[in-house]
C-alpha positions in Angstrom: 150.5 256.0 41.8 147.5 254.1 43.0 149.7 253.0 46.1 150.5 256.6 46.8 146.7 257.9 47.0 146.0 254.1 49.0 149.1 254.8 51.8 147.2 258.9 51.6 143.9 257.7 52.4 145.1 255.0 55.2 147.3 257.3 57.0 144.4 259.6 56.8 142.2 257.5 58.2 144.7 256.4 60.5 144.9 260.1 61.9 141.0 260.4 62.3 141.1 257.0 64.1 143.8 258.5 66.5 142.5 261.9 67.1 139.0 260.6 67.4 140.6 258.1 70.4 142.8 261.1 72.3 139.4 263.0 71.7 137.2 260.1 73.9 140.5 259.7 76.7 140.6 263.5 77.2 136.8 264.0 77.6 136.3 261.3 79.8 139.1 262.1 81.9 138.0 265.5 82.4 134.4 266.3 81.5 133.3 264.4 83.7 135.1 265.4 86.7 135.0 268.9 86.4 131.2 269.3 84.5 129.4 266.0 85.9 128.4 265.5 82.4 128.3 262.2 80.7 131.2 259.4 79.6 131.2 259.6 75.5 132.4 256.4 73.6 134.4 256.5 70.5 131.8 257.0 67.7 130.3 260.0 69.9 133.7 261.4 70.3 134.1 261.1 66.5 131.3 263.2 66.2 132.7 265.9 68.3 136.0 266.1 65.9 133.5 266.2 63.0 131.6 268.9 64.0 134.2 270.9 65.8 136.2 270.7 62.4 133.1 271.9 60.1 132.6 274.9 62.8 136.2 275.6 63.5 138.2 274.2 60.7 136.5 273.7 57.4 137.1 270.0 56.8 139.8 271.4 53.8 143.3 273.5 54.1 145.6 272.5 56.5 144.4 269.3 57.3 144.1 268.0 53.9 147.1 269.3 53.4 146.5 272.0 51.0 147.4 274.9 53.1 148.2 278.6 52.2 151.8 278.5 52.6 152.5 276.7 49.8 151.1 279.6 47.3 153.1 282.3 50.1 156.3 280.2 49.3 155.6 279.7 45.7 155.2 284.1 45.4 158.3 284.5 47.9 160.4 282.0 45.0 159.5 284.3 42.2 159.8 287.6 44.2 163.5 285.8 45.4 164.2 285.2 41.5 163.5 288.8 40.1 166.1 291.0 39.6 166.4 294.6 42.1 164.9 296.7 38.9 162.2 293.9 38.6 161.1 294.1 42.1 161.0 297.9 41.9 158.7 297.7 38.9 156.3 295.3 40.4 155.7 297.5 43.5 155.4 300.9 41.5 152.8 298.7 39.5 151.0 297.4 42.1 151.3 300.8 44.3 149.8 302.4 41.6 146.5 300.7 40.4 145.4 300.3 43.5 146.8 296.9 44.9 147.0 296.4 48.8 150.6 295.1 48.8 153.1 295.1 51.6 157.0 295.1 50.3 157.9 294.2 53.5 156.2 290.6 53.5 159.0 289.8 50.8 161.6 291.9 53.0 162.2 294.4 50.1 162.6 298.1 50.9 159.5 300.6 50.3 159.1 301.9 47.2 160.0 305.9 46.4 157.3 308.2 46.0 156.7 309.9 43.5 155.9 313.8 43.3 
């Protein structure tokens, strides 16, 4: 287990490493050129990704690998497992009290009204 989280942590770090490096190539192949602004080194350019991912990015979800999808897949497996009587149940139930829920996100037909 501990070598799992230690081969995380290095490829990780392996990944800031490399971004932080095509982050330094790219800006002083370019900014300068086209801006006349100043050559950045490596630990500058590594300040660039880190505060372009706390004001663009959050430094969590996708990149940590904890993104959305998974819980979207996880509710797409149970909606997949339920029977056709099941699924019309849950979306009369969630219709009803008040739930904003669209059938079609699980490709399931609209639910009847009721009169």
């Amino acid at each position: 287990m501990k070598i799992h989280i230690i081969k995380r942590i290095a490829l990780m770090l392996a990944m800031i490493l490399g971004l932080s490096i095509i982050i330094m190539v790219l800006w002083n192949l370019l900014v300068p050129a086209i801006f006349r602004l100043a050559f950045i080194n490596f630990w500058q350019a590594l300040g660039l990704f880190v505060l372009a991912r706390l004001l663009f990015g959050g430094m969590g979800g996708r990149f940590m690998g904890m993104g959305m999808h998974s819980h979207h897949n996880a509710i797409r497996e149970k909606w997949m497992k339920m029977t056709p009587e099941e699924r019309k149940e849950f979306v009369h139930h969630r219709h009803h009290h008040g739930h904003d829920f669209r059938s079609d996100f699980f490709n399931a037909e609209k639910p009847e009204k009721e009169l």
